[in-house]
N, C-alpha and C positions, 0 to 999 in steps of 0.2 A: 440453542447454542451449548448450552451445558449438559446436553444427550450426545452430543456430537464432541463434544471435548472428552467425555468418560471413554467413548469409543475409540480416540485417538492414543494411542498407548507409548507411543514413539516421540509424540511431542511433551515433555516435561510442563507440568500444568502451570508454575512458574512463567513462562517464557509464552504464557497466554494474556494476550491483555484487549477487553473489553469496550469499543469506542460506540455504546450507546446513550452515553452523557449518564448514568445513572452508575447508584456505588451498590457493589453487589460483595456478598462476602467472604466468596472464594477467589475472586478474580480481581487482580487490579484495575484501575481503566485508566486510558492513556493520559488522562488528566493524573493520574496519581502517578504515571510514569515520567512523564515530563515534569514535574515538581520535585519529583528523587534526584531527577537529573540536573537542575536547578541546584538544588540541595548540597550537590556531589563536590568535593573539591578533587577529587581522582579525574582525571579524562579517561574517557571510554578507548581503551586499545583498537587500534587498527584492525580493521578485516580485510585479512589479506588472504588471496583467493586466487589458487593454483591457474596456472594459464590454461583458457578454457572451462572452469568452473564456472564462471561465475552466469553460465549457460542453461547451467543445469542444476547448480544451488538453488533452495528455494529459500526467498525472500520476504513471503508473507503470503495468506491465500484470502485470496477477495470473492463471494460468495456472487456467482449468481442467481439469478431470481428465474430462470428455466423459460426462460424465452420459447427454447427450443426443445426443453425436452424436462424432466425433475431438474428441481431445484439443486445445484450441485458446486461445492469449494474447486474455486480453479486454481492452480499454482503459477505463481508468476516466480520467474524467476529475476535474480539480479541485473541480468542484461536486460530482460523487458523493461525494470523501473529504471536502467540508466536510458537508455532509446527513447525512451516516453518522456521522460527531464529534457532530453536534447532535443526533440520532438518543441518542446511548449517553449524551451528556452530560444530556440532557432527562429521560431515565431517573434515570441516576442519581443527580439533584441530590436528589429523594426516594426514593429507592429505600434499605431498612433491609433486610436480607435477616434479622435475627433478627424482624423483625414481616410474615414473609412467608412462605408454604408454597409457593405459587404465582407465579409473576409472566405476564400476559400479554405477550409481544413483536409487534415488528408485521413481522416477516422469517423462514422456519424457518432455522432453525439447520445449515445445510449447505453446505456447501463455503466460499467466503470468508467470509459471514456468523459461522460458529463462531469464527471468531479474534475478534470484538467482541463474545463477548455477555459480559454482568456476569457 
């Protein structure tokens, strides 16, 4: 991760943060980010995000594991994590899992997908 962050010259290394549960000592990790934000008596300023940005802004990049081909950072952008929020939230506004044996989903269950299912 940190051969691949020296290479990234674009992203300010700051605006990097680490979620393998361990403290490292160039990077914060998102346990030390969400305490700051705890901490903060400021609220974080709006992102506001020109009509049709927010398509093509990127949002964070979730690594995968090369299923298909090398190991390679995908970019999601802000539309995909709002889609996907609405996705689990549409679910499970009715979603009763004691009146349920089965549930059908509309994504398999593999790789970043498995961290959002109900």
């Amino acid at each position: 991760m940190f051969k691949a962050l020296k290479s990234v010259r674009k992203i300010p290394k700051k605006r990097v943060f680490v979620i393998d549960g361990e403290t490292h000592k160039s990077q914060k990790t998102i346990e030390q980010l969400i305490q700051q934000g705890k901490q903060s008596s400021k609220p974080l300023p709006p992102l506001i995000l020109k009509k049709g940005e927010n398509k093509t802004k990127l949002a964070f990049i979730c690594y995968s594991s090369g299923t298909t081909g090398l190991p390679k950072g995908v970019m999601i952008s802000h539309y995909n994590v709002i889609s996907n929020i609405l996705q689990v939230e549409l679910l499970e506004r009715n979603f009763n899992a004691a009146k349920r044996d089965i549930t059908i989903l509309l994504l398999p269950l593999y790789h970043i997908y498995g961290i959002s299912s109900p």
